[in-house]
C-alpha positions as CSV (number, residue, x, y, z in Angstrom):
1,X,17.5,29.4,0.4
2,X,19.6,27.4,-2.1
3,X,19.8,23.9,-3.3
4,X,21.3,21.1,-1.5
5,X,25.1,22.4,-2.2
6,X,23.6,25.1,1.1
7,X,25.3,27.8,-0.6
8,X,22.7,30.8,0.6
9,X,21.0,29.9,3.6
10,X,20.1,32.5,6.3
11,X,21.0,31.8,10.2
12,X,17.5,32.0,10.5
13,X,16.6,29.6,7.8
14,X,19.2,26.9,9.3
15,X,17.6,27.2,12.6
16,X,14.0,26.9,11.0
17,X,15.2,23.9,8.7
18,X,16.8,22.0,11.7
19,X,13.7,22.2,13.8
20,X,11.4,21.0,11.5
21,X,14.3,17.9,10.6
22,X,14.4,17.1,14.0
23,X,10.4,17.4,14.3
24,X,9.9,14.8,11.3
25,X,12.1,12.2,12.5
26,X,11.7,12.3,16.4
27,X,7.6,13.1,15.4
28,X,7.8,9.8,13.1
29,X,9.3,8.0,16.1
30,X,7.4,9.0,18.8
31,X,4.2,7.9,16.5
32,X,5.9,4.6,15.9
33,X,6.5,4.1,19.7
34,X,3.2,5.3,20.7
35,X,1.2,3.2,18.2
36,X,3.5,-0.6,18.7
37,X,2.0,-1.7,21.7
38,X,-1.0,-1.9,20.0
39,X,-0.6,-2.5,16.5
40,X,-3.1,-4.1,14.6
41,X,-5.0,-5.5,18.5
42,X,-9.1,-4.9,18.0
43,X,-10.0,-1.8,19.2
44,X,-12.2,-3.7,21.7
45,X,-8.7,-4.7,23.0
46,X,-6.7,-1.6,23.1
47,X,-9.9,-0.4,25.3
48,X,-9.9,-2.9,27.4
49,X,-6.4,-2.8,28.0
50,X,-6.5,0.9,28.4
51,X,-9.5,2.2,29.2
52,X,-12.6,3.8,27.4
53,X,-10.3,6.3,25.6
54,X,-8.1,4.0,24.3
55,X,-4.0,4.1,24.5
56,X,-3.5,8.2,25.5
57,X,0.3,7.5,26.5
58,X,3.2,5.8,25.8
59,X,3.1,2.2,27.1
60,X,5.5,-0.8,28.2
61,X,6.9,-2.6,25.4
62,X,5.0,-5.8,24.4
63,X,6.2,-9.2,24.6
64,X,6.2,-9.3,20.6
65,X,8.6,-6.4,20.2
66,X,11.9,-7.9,22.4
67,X,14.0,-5.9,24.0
68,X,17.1,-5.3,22.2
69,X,19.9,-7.5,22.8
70,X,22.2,-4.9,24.4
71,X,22.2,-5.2,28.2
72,X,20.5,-2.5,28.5
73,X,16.8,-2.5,29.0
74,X,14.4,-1.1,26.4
75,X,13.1,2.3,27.5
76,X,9.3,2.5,27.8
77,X,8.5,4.1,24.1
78,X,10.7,1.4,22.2
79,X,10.2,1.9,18.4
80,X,9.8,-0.5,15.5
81,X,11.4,-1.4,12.2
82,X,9.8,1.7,10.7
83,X,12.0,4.0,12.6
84,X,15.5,2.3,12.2
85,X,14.8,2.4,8.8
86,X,13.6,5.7,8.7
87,X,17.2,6.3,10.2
88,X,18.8,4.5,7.7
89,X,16.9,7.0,4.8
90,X,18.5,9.7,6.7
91,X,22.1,7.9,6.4
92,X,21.7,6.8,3.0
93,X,20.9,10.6,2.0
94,X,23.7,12.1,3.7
95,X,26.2,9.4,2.2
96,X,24.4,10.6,-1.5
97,X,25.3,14.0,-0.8
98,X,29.1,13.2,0.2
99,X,29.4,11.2,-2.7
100,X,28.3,13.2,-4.8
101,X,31.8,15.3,-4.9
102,X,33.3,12.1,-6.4
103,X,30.9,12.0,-9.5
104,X,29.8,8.9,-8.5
105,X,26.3,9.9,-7.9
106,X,22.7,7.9,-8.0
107,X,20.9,8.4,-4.5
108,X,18.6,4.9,-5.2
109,X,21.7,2.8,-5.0
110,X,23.4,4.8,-2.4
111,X,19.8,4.0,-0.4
112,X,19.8,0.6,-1.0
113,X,23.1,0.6,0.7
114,X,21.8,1.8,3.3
115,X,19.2,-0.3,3.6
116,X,21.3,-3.4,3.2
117,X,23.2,-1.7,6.5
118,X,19.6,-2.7,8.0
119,X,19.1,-5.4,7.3
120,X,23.0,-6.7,8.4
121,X,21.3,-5.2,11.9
122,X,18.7,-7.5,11.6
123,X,21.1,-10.3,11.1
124,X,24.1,-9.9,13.1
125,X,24.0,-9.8,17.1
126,X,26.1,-6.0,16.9
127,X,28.4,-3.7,14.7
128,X,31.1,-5.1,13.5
129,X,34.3,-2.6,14.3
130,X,36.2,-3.5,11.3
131,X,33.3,-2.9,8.6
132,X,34.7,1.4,8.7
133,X,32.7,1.8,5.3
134,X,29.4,1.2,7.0
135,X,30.1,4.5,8.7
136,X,28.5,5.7,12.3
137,X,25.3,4.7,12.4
138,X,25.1,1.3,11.7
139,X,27.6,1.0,15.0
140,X,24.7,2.3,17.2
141,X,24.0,-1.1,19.4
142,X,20.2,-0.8,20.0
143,X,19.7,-0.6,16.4
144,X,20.7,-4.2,16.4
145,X,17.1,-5.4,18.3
146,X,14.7,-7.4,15.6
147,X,11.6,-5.7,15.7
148,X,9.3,-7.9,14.0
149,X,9.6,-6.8,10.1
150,X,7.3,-8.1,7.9
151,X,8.3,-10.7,5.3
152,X,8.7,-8.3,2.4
153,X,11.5,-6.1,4.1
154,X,13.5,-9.2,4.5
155,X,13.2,-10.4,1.3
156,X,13.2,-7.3,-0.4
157,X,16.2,-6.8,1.1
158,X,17.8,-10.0,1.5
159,X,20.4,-10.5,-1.7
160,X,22.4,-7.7,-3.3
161,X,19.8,-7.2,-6.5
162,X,18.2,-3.4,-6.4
163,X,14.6,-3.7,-6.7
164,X,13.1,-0.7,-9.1
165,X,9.9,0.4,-10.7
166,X,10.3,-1.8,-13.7
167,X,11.4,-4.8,-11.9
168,X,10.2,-4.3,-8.1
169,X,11.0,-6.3,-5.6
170,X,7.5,-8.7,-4.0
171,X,5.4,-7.9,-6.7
172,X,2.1,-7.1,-5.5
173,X,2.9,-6.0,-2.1
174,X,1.0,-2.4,-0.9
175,X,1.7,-2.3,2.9
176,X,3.1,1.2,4.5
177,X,6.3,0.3,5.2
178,X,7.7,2.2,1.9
179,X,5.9,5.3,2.7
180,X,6.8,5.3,6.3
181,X,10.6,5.4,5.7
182,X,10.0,8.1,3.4
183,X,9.7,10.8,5.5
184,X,13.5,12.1,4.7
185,X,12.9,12.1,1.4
186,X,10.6,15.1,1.8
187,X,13.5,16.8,3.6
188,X,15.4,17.3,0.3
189,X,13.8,20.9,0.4
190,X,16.2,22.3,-2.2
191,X,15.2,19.3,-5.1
192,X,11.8,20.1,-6.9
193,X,9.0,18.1,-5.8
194,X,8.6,16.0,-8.7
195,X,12.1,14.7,-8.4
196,X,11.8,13.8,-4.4
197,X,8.6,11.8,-5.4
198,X,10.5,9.9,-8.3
199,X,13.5,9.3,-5.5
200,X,11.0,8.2,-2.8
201,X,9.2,5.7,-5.6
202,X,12.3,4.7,-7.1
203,X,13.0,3.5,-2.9
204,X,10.1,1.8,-2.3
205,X,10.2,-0.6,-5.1
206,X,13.2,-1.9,-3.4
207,X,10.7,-3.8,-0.8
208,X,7.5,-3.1,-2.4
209,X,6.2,-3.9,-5.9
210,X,2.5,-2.5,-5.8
211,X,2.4,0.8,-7.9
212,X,0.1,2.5,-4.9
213,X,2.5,1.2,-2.0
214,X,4.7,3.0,-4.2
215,X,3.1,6.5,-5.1
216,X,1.7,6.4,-1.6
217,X,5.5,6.6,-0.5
218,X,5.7,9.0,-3.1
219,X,2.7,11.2,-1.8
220,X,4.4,11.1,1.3
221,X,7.5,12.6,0.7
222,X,6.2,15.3,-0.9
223,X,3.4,16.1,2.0
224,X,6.6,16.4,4.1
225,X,8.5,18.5,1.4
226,X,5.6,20.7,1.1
227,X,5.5,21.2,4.8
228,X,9.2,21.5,5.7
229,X,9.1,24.0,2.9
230,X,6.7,26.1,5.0
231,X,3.3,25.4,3.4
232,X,0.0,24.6,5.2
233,X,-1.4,21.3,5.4
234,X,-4.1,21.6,3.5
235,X,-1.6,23.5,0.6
236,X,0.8,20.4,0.5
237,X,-2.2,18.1,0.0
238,X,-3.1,19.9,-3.2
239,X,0.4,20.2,-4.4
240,X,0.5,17.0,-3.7
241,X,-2.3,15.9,-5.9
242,X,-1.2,18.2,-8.8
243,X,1.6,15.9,-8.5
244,X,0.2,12.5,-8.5
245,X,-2.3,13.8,-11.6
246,X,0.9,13.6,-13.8
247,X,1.8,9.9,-13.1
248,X,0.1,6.7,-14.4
249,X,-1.8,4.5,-11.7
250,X,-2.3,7.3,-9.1
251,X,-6.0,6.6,-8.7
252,X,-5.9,4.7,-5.6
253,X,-3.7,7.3,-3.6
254,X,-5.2,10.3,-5.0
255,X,-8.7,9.0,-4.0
256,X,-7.7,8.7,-0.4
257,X,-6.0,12.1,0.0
258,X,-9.5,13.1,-1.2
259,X,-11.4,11.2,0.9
260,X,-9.4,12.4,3.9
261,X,-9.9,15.8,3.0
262,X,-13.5,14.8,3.0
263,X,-13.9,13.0,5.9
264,X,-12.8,16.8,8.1
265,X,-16.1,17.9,6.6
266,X,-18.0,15.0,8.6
267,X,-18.3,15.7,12.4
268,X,-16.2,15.1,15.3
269,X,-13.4,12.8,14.7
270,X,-13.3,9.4,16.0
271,X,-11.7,5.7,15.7
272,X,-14.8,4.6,13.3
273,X,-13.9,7.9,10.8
274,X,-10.0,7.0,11.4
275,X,-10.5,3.1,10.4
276,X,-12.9,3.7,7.3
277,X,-10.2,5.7,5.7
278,X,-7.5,2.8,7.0
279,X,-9.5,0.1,5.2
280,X,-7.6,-2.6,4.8
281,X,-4.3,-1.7,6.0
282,X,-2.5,-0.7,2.7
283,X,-0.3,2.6,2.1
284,X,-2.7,4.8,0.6
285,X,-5.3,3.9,3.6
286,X,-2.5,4.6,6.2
287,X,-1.6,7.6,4.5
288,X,-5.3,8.8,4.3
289,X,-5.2,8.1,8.0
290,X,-1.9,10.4,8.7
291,X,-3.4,13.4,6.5
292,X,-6.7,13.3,8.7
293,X,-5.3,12.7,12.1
294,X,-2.9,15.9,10.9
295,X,-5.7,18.2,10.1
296,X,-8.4,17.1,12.6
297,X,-6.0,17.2,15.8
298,X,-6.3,19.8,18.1
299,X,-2.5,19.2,18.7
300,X,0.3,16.7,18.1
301,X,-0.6,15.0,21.2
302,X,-4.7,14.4,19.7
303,X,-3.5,13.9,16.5
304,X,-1.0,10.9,17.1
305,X,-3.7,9.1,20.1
306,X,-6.5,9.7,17.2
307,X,-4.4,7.6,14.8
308,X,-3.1,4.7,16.8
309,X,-6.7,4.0,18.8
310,X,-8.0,1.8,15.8
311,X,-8.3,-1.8,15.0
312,X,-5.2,-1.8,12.0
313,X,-1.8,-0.9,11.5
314,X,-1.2,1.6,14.4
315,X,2.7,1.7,14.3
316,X,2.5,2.5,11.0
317,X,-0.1,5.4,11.7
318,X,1.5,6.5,14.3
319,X,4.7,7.5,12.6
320,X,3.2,8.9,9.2
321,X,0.8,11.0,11.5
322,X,4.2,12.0,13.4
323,X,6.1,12.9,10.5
324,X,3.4,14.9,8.9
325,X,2.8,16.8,12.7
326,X,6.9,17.4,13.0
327,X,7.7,19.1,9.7
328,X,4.5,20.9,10.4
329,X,5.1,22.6,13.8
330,X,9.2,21.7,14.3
331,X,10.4,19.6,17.4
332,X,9.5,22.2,20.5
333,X,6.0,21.1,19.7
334,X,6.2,17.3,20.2
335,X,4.8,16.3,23.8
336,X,8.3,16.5,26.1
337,X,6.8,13.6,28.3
338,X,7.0,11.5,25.0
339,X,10.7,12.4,23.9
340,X,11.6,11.9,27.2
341,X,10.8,8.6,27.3
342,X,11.6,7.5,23.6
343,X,14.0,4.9,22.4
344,X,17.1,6.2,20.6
345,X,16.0,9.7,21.4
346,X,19.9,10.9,21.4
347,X,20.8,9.4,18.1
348,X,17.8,10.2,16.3
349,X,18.8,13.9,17.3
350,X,22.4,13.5,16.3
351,X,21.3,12.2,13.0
352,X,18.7,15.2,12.0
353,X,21.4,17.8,13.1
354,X,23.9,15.8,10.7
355,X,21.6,15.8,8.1
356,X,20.6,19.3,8.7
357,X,24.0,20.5,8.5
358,X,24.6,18.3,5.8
359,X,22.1,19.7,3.6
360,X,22.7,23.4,4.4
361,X,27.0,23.6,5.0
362,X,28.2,20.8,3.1
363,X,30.7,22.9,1.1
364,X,32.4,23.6,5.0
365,X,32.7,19.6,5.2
366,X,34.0,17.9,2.0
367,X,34.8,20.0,-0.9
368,X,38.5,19.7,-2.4
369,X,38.7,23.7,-0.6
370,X,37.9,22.0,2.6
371,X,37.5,18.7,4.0
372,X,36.7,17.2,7.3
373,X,37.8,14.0,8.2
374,X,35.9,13.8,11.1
375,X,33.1,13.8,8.5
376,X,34.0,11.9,5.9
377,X,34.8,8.9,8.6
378,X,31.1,9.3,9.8
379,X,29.7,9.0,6.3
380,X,32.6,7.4,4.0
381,X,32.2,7.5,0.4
382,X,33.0,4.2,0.0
């Protein structure tokens, strides 16, 4: 397998590559989708709305999460902001990699691009034809449904000015959004690690200015490198943590992968076990969460119902537990009853086979030897 140019990959290494893109993105949807009916209610709540066990499928969208504002009725697993911009990553990465031929290269800004293509979805009522240069994706219609961001994507992304790790943007904030757009990131399977956790924290200070929202998006991406790469779970922890020992202020994230790892070690797994590890609802807790939920599951479908059934963040769970779970396994192991039913489910698939291609034929698609203008009208270098 080569770098990103995809100059030496097997048929059978495009076909493993595509399955595990696929699994991270519709895994970290399908999380997301399972988890937002019952994000942050009591656990008391979620049991009383769902009985003893909790939430075990997907459920009707809530009143807080409106339908989008095409005619068309939200399906029943409706995702949240963490999945469009999850999708956006995935957009902002591709359009990196076409630019890229015109020397005009620097994926942060190219992501914060894309991100600013978000957030227009979050403030017009649909796609504007004319705007060409914001390429494919941001003409999808359902993306355009306001699914109650926090405060700190909207500012963070609210004027032109780039947040980064010297000057972040909402100093002080450590909630999971960062890391749970982060995903893609880990996708880059031809970068070195160290250089897809420096691109994933170099992102998140864009909306998030606490150093462990930060490295937890970090972490993150290169969990899911690890894993798309074909390493175990418990292997892309420790590479993982080899990683974080290198950077300043990694305590607090590196703590939590450890005290996941310890919590397996503690009996049968359960809502308490998953909400200890949560604590207070910040990125390193959630991503504690995801790691455990991964490991202790007896399959996708017990890992993702253990990580939403808890009194915090359970959108946010749901889709770091899916991402983690997708790369893992690839897409045939996702519950089809879930897909079936999930929100976007047809251009969340279009986009991972883009990327996929993307990242492993690109010189077939815009090199000066050949060019596709099918392509480059999809993701325009401008």
């Amino acid at each position: 397998m080569s770098g990103t140019s995809g100059a030496v990959w097997g048929r059978a290494e495009q076909q493993d590559f595509r399955s595990r893109v696929r699994g991270t993105l519709l895994g970290a949807a399908v999380g997301d989708a399972l988890g937002a009916p019952v994000d942050v209610l009591p656990l008391d709540a979620i049991r009383h709305a769902h009985g003893a066990e909790g939430l075990l499928d997907l459920a009707p969208t809530p009143t807080s999460l409106p339908a989008p504002r095409a005619s068309t009725p939200a399906p029943l697993g409706t995702i949240t902001h963490h999945t469009q911009l999850t999708l956006f990553t995935v957009d902002g990465l591709v359009r990196a990699q076409v630019r890229r031929d015109t020397g005009a290269w620097h994926p942060p800004t190219d992501l914060h691009r894309a991100y600013l293509r978000w957030y227009a979805t979050q403030r017009d009522w649909g796609p504007d034809e004319r705007r060409e240069q914001d390429g494919w994706l941001a003409r999808q219609e359902w993306l355009y449904a306001r699914r109650t961001p926090p405060r700190c994507l909207l500012v963070g992304l609210g004027d032109e000015r780039m947040g980064t790790p010297e000057a972040p943007k909402n100093p002080g904030e450590r909630g999971p959004e960062a890391a749970t757009r982060s995903a893609p990131f880990g996708l880059l399977v031809g970068w070195e690690p160290q250089l897809v956790v420096q691109l994933a924290v170099e992102c998140a200070a864009q909306t998030h200015g606490h150093p462990a929202a930060q490295l937890a998006a970090g972490a993150y991406a290169a969990l899911v490198h690890a894993l798309a790469r074909g390493e175990s779970l418990d292997g892309a922890v420790q590479r993982t943590l080899a990683l974080l020992a290198a950077r300043s202020g990694h305590e607090p994230v590196a703590d939590a992968l450890q005290r996941a790892l310890g919590a397996v070690r503690q009996g049968l797994p359960g809502p308490s076990r998953v909400e200890e590890l949560a604590g207070g609802g910040g990125a390193e807790g959630l991503l504690a969460v995801a790691v455990y939920c991964a490991l202790v599951g007896d399959d996708v479908r017990h890992g993702l119902t253990l990580a939403v059934n808890q009194s915090g963040p359970s959108a946010a769970a749901g889709a770091l537990t899916g991402g983690l779970l997708g790369a893992l396994h690839g897409d045939t192991a996702l519950p089809p009853a879930w897909l079936a039913g999930l929100e976007g489910r047809a251009t969340i698939l279009e986009l991972a086979d883009d990327f996929a291609m993307e990242m492993t034929q690109s010189p077939a698609l815009h090199t000066p030897a050949a060019s596709s203008p099918a392509w480059l009208t999809r993701y325009p270098r401008a």
